[in-house]
N, C-alpha and C positions, 0 to 999 in steps of 0.2 A: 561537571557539566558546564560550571562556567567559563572554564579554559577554552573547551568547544563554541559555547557563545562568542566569545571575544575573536576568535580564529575567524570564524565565519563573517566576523563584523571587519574583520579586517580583510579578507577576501572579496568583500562587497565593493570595495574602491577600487577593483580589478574589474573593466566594463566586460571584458568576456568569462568573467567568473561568473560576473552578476546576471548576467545573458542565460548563462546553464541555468545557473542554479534557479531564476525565476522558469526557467520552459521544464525542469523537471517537477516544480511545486505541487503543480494536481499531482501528478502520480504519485507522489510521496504522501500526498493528502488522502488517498485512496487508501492506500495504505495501509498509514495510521488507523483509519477508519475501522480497516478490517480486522487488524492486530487485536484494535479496543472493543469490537463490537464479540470477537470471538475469543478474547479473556473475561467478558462478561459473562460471559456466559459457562464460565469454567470449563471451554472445550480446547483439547489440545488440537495439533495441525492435525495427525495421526484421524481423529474425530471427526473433523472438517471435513477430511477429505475423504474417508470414508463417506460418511453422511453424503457428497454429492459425486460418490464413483469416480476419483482420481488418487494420483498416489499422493502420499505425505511428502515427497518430495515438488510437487508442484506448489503446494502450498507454500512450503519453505522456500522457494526459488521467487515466488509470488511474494509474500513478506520481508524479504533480502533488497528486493528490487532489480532481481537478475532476470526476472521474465516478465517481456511485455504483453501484458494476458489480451485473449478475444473479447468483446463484447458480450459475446455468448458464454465464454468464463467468466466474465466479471458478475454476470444473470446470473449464474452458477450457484456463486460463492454467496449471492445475495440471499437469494434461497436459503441455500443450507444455513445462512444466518438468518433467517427467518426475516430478512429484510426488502427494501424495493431497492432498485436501482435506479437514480434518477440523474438523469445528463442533460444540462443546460448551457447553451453557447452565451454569453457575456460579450 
């Protein structure tokens, strides 16, 4: 993992690396979010998404960071994690 630290730290002095990489942040924060909040809970995607009537492959394309979900998925997913969703501009 440290290998990957240092790569990214040396990508940072690149100003349009650093440009991506800070505009994808939240969604990678979401993310994580979701990954940790639905291994707490000992559920697999398969689970997930049953639980809120989609296939397992949405969930995986959702955790990959290959689909940029609706607000109304993002409610979705919150749900079926028995959580809120909450969105605030900064």
């Amino acid at each position: 993992m440290r290998a990957f630290e240092d790569f990214i730290k040396n990508q940072m002095e690149d100003p349009e690396f650093r440009e991506e990489y800070e505009a994808l942040a939240p969604r990678y924060a979401v993310i994580r979010q979701i990954i940790r909040e639905r291994m707490a809970r000992n559920m697999s995607q398969k689970e997930l998404a049953e639980k809120i009537g989609v296939t397992q492959s949405n969930i995986s394309r959702l955790e990959s960071g290959s689909y940029n979900p609706s607000l109304a998925f993002l409610q979705k997913v919150a749900k079926g994690l028995e959580k809120e969703l909450h969105i605030d501009l900064r």
